[in-house]
N, C-alpha and C positions, 0 to 999 in steps of 0.2 A: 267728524272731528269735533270734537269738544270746543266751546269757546270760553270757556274758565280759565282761572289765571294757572296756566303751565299744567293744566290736567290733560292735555295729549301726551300722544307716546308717537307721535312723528308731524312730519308735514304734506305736504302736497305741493308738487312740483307743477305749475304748470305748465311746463315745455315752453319750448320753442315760438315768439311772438304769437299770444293766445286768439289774440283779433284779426289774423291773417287766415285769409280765404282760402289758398292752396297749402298747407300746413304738412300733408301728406308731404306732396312735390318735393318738399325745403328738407323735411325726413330726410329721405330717401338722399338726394344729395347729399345731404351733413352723412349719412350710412355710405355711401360711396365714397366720399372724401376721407372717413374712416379707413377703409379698406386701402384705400389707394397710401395715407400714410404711413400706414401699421406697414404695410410692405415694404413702402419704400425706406422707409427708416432701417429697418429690421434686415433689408436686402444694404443699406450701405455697411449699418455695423458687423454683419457678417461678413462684407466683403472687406471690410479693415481690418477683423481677427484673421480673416485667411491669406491674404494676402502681406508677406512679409517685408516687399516694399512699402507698403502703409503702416509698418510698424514705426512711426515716428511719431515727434510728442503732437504737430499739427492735429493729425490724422487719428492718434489716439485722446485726443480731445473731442475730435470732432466726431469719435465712436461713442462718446459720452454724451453729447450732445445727441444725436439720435436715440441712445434708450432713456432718456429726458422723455423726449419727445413721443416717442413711443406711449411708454407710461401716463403722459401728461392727456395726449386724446382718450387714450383707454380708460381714464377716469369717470371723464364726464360722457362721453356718445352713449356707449353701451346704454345705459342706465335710462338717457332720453328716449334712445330707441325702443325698447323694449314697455316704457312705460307709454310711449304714442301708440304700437302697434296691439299692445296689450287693451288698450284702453282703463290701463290704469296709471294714477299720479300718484300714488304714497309711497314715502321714506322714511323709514322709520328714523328717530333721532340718534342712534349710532352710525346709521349708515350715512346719513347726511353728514355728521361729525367726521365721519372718516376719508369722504369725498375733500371735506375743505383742509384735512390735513393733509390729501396726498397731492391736493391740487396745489398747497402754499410749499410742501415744500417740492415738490417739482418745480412747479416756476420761483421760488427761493433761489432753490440750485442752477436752475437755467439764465439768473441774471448776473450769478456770481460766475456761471464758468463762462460765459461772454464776454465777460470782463477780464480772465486769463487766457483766453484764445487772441484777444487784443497784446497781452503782455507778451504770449506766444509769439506772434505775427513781427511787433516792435524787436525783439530781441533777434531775430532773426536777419529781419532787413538792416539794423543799426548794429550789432552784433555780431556778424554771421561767425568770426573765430572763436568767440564763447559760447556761442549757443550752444554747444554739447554738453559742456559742462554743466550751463545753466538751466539747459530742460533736458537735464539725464531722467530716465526712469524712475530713479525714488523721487523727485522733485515732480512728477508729471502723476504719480500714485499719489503723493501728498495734495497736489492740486485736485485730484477728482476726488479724496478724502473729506476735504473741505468745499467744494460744493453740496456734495452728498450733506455730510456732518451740518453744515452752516443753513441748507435747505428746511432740513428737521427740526434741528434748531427753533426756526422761524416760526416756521408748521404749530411747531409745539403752543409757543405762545398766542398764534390767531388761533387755535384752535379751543382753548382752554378759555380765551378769554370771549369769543364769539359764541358759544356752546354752553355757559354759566348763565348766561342771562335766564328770566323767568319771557315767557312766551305769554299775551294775552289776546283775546279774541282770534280771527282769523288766522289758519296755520298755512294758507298759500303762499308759499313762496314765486314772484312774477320773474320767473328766470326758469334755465334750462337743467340746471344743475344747483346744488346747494353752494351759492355765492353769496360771501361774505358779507357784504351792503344790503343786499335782499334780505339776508336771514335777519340785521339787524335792525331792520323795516317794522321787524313782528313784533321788537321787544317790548314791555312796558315798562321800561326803567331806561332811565338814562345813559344813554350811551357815547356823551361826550370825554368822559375820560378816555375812554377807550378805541376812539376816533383820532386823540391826541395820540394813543399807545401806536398808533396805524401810521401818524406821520410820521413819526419817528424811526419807527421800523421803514418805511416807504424811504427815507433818506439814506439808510442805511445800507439797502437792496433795490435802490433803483436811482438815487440821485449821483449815490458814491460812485458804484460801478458803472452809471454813463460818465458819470466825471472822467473816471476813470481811462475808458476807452476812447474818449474823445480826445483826452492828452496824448495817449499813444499812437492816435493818427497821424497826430498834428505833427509829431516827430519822427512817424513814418513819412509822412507826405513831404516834410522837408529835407531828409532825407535820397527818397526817391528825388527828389529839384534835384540835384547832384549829382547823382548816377551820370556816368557817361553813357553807359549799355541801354540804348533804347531798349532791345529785346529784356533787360533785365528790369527798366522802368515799366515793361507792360505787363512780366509777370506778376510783379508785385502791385500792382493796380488791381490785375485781374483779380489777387487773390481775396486783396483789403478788402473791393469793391463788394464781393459776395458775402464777407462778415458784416460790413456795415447793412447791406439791404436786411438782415437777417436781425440786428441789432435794431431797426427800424421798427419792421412788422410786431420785433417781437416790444418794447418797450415803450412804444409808442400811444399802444391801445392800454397799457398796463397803467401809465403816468393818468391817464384821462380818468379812469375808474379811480385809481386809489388813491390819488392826488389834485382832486379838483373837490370841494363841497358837491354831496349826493344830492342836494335839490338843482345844479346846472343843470345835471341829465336823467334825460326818461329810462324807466324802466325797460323802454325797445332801444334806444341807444347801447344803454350799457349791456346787453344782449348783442349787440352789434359787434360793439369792441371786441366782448367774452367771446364771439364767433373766429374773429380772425385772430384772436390770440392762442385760444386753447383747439381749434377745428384745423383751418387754414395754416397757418402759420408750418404746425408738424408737416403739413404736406410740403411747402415749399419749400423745406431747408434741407431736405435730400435732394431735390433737384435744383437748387440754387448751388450747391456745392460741388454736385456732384455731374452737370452741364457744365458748369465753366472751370472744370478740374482735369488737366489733362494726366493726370498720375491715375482719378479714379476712374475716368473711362476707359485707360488702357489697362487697368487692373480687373475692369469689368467685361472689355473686348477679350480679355483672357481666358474671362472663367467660360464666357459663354461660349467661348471659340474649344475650349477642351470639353464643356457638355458635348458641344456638336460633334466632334471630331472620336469620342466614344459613344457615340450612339451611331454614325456610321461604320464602325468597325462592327 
């Protein structure tokens, strides 16, 4: 790789924490937790298109929500794995470009549709004789329009604006995947403007939409105090409980990365975060929803009850 100012044509990824002894082992896991996501996601959202009791606006959000998340591990794993098992680390500067725009606006969109699965949830329990009205199908098409839309959006601008810079000396990028703080580690130009352009955008899609969510608990949760119907105070516990663990994982490691100054944390931290936000996370939002869901497990007790029951005939 060239060390002249911006005479390469890509970078060098160094995977997955470069100073760790068993590096394989940590593979192969992150490759397994791949596999186990991409199913389980791909196994909910096909079990919400098929099933026509899951045709509701919850359930069709939260079909949204998995091919997110789908897409979002598919971005970065493949790429790590293939470059560890290869024993190669180069990305060319399109493809790295294209990683950070699928990655900004996937997780774009997964902070904005978190934040209507909240409006969702609020309108329901506080609501319930409007709520048809209010989350009919063009209104639940126009919400996953504007995750989508609002995601790219975002994409657009980190991507344009991260990817202009001139590049000097060393082209290793200390991360797993082309991440946006990493990549702007390399530049030799000033990159405070556009640091400022990060907070702003970061308030936008991640302070708003927790604002956001946090007010609709708080009028779920008061709410629920009221109920007389124990049984109907636990469903709606159960339900919130599994969006907020989900809103946790996922917004939690995001705020630390894009909203803290990049000298608080190391180059293995913020690897850390990127693990359980873009690796882990996809895994556990299929089984965080789909365990303490008793609509999706009898939707899934079904299908698998009628595989069985034509392969005995």
């Amino acid at each position: 790789m060239d060390a002249g100012n911006d005479t390469g044509t890509g970078f060098l990824l160094l995977g997955p924490f470069p100073g760790l002894r068993h590096r394989g082992a940590l593979v192969t896991c992150v490759l397994l937790v791949f596999v186990l996501a991409v199913a389980g996601n791909a196994a909910l959202a096909l079990l919400i298109w098929a099933d026509a009791r899951l045709h509701t606006p919850m359930y069709v959000l939260l079909g949204q929500l998995s091919l997110i998340d789908l897409a979002l591990i598919s971005t970065t794993v493949p790429k790590m794995a293939i470059n560890f098992f290869s024993g190669k680390r180069d990305i060319s500067k399109a493809a790295c470009g294209a990683q950070v725009f699928f990655f900004f606006a996937l997780g774009g969109g997964e902070c904005l549709l978190l934040a209507l699965m909240s409006y969702d949830r609020c309108v329901a329990i506080r609501s319930p004789l409007r709520y048809p009205a209010l989350m009919n199908p063009r209104a639940c098409l126009r919400m996953a329009s504007a995750c989508w839309g609002g995601g790219a959006l975002n994409s657009l601008v980190h991507t344009v604006y991260t990817m202009h810079f001139p590049f000097c000396g060393s082209r290793e990028i200390h991360h797993f995947f082309c991440e946006m703080p990493a990549i702007l580690k390399l530049s030799c130009q000033d990159t405070s403007l556009y640091e400022t352009v990060v907070s702003v955008i970061c308030i936008v899609f991640l302070l708003l939409p927790l604002g956001f969510i946090v007010s609709s608990y708080i009028l779920i949760f008061l709410t629920v105090l009221r109920m007389n119907s124990a049984e109907g105070r636990r469903k709606a516990l159960a339900t919130c409980s599994s969006h907020l663990a989900v809103v946790s994982l996922y917004y939690g490691p995001a705020m630390v990365i894009y909203m803290t100054p990049h000298s608080s944390h190391t180059a293995e931290q913020d690897e850390i975060l990127s693990m359980i936000n873009t690796v882990f996370t996809p895994l556990l939002n299929p089984l965080i929803y789909s365990l303490r869901n008793k609509e999706v497990l009898a939707a899934l007790r079904k299908v698998v009850g009628q595989r069985c029951t034509s392969r005995w005939k």
